[in-house]
C-alpha positions, 0 to 999 in steps of 0.5 A: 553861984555853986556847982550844984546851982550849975547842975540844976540850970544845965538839968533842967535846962535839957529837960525844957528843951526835950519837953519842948520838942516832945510837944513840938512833935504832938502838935506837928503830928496834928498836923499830918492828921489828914493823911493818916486818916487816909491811909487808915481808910483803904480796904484790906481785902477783896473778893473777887470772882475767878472761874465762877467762884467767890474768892477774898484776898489781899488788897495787894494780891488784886491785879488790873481786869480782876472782877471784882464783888462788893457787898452792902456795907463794904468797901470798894477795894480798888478803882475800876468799872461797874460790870452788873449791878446797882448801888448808892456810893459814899464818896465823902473821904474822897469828894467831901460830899455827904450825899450817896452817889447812885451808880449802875452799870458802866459808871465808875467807883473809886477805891475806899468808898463805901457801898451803902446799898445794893451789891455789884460786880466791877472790873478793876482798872487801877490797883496799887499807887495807881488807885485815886485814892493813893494818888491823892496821899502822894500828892498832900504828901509832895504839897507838904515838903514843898517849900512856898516862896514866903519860905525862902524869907525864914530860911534866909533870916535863920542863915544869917540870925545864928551868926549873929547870935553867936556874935551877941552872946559872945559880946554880952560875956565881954561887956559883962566880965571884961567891960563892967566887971561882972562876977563869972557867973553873971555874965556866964548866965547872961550869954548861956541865955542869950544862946538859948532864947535866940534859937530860931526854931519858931521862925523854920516851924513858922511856914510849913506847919501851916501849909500842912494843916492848910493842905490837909484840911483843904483834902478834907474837903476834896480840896487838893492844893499841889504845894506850898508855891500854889497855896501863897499864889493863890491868896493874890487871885484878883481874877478869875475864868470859868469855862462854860460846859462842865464847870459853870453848866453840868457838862450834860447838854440835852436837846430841847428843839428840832426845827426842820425847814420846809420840806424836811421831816424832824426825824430826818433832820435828827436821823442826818445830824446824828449820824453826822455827830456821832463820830464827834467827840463834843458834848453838844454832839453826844446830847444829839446822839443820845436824843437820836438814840431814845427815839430809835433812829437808825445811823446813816454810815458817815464815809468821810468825817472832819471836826472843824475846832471852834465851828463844828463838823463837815461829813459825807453821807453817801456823795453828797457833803453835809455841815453841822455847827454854828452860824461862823461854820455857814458863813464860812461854807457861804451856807444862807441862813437869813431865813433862819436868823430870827429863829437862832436868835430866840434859842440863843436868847433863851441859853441854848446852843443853835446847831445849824445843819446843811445839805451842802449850801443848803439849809435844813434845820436847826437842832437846839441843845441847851446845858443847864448851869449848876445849882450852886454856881450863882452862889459860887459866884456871890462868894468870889464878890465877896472875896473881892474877885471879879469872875469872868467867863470863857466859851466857844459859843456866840455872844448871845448864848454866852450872856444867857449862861453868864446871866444866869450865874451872876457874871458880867464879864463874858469872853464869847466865841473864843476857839480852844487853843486861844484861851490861854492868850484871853489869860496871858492878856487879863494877867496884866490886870493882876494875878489870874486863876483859870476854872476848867475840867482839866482836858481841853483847857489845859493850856489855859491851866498852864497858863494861868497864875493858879489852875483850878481842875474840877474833874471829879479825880479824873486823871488829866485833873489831877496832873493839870491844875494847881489846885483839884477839885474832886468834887464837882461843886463850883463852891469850892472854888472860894472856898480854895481861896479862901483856905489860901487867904486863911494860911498866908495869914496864919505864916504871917501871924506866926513869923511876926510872933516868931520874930518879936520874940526873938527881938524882946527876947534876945535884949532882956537875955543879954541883960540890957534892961538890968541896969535899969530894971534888975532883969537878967534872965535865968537860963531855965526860963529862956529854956521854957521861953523858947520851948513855949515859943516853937509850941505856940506857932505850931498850935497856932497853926493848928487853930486853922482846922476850925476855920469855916470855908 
């Protein structure tokens, strides 16, 4: 072989290896896409209202308690408080969800929506790296370097496979020259291409391409998945809880009856337990409070208060003691409640939660309040079947309460009058069965979270979601439960796919380089087409990946 043949090989060879890596880094670039398009989003400038007056700004000069105006077609600038004023919200780029969100006076607004109709005023409460908005850039961005535990496997195959490789091209150039007696050339040509079709770069591509495209498409779709370590546990998810208020149901109890005993009036029975609730931070006791409101009863002062966790409440309304809750809290203030018991257990049939009120031993009524289940939480459930995992639900309530909920959702397997802090051991028992995931709003089921092989927060970016869970959920939909599973199941098989490639590559590759099948077949590989073999085989994984974005969750 000539000099000039020489030339060409080592020219051309460094050109494929550029090429390569140039598309390489268009395809891992498509890979980042979903960041990017976040970062483009935010709003570049504010108006905001200081000494009665309108006026525009930078986004980085807008500072926490600024009021803030925001006009049909504009962009929210930052997160904050709606101060006066009404509009419909797009909240897609941050939730997923398609459908405007209405919002008055105290509601929330998050930075980068759009603001379809109407004009209002807020008050900002987070700006800079505070905003959801760059919360969730940080957190794809950390998910994206995390490393998932599969990784561990390529990084030690590739610790041990550049040694190895050396070693066999070096043996290739002995037996080819020294052993068979081979011209320079060939067996030059032989150990080049067993050094250049052996890099290892399609197996360290083969993981984290996928996480990222896995990752970012899962944030389009208000999916957060913190991490690599979080996306393969997922995939083994077998079971998994839901707690009842604000996950299955809306987190929006109303009451539907009051009952008052002989002798007390409905609107004293309403007027006491409200006064009672009102210093409770429960969601049963808001429903209480708000029915008490609409029908402008006035509030007795409470002088003593007490929550009694998993039970209800204990209050004082001027000398005399007063209980609120449910039928474990009578029995344990040995309040009689035979009278009633037919009564409680046709509301707790029926879904509803039966609130039992004493004057001391004394019963007087019950107030009934009821949290509808969420429109697609039968249809979330159906989806977990069909994943083949059995859901499970965990609540507070009594058993006949619990079953009428859980009924409604299609779930068999209920876990009733469970108090907060044992929730976690309801998960650490149901994890000897298999790998446990645990659904809740991220405040009070945070040591179930913790506990849990993979939490699930659903909290709309609120910020104890955010810092709870394995995976977020920002919106509020109960589908996307398996739909992050599913994407999980949709990426692990996607780094498998691409290691098996990556190794059979190596494992054809690498013999045919070293000439093996020459004697038999006259196949030697030309360094040239090693070069494009093994710039062909990084690009095929990353693209490979890539074909994860047009999954359907």
């Amino acid at each position: 072989m000539s000099g000039s043949q020489y030339f060409e090989i080592s020219a051309v060879l460094i050109t494929l290896v550029i090429l390569g890596k140039y598309l390489e880094a268009v395809a891992k670039g498509k890979t980042s896409q979903a960041i990017a398009k976040l970062m483009k989003v935010g709003a570049k400038t504010a108006t905001v209202i200081r000494n009665g007056k309108e006026i525009k700004i930078s986004i980085d000069d807008v500072k926490e308690g600024d009021i803030i105006l925001v006009k049909p077609g504009e962009k929210v600038p930052v997160d904050g408080v709606i101060t006066d004023g009404y509009s419909s919200l797009d909240e897609s780029l941050v939730t997923g969800e398609s459908i405007p969100v209405e919002k008055g006076k105290g509601a929330e607004v998050i930075g980068s929506t759009i603001n379809m109709h109407g004009s209002f005023t807020f008050k900002a409460t987070k700006v800079g790296a505070k905003t959801t908005l760059s919360r969730i850039i940080k957190l794809i961005e950390e998910a994206q370097t995390k490393k998932a535990p599969i990784q561990r496997f390529a990084d030690s195959v590739s610790a041990y496979f550049v040694p190895i490789v050396i070693v066999i091209a070096i043996a290739t150039f002995i037996i080819w020259y020294f052993i068979i007696g081979s011209e320079l050339s060939f067996a030059l040509i032989a150990s080049v291409a067993v050094l250049v079709i052996a890099c290892p770069c399609a197996l360290g591509l083969a993981t984290p391409t996928s996480i990222m495209v896995g990752t970012g498409k899962g944030a389009m779709h208000g999916i957060l998945i913190k991490g690599g370590d979080a996306l393969e546990s997922a995939h083994k998810v077998r079971h998994i809880i839901f707690d009842k208020t604000g996950t299955i149901t809306k987190g929006k109890p109303a009451v539907t009856d009051i009952i008052p005993m002989k002798g007390v009036s409905a609107r004293t029975l309403l007027q006491i337990t409200a006064s009672i609730e009102k210093k409770s931070e429960h969601p049963l006791a808001d429903a209480i409070v708000e029915k008490a409101g609409k029908e402008k009863i006035k509030f007795l002062k409470v002088p003593s208060f007490k929550a009694i966790p998993g039970y209800g409440v204990e209050a004082k309304l001027g000398k005399k003691v007063y209980y609120a809750g449910n039928a474990k809290l009578m029995s344990k203030k040995n309040v009689p409640i035979s009278a009633i018991d037919k009564k409680i257990a046709v509301l707790e049939n029926e879904g509803k939660t039966a609130i039992i009120v004493s004057e001391g031993k004394k019963a007087l009524g019950i107030i009934a309040v009821a949290d509808e289940i969420k429109e697609d939480s039968p249809k979330a459930i159906a989806m977990l079947r069909k994943l083949g995992i059995i859901p499970y639900m965990i609540t507070g309530d009594n058993k006949r309460t619990a079953s009428a909920i859980a009924k409604k959702a299609g779930i068999e397997n209920v876990f009733a009058e469970v108090l907060p802090e044992d929730k976690a051991n309801y998960v650490k028992k149901l994890q000897k069965k298999g790998k446990v995931a645990m659904v809740g709003d991220g405040i009070n089921d945070a040591p179930a979270l913790a506990q849990a092989d993979i939490g699930i927060a659903m909290g709309s970016g609120t910020d104890v979601a955010m810092e709870s869970g394995n995976i977020v959920l920002m919106r509020n939909s109960l589908v996307d439960v398996p739909r992050a599973l599913k994407l999980s199941r949709l990426t692990m098989a996607k780094i498998k796919q691409n290691m098996f490639w990556a190794l059979v590559y190596n494992v054809l590759g690498i013999p045919i380089a070293a000439g093996v099948f020459y004697p038999f077949t006259g196949w030697l590989l030309n360094p040239i087409i090693a070069g494009g073999a093994m710039a062909l085989s990084s690009v095929s994984v990353v693209t490979n990946s890539l074909l994860l974005r047009g999954k359907k969750l």
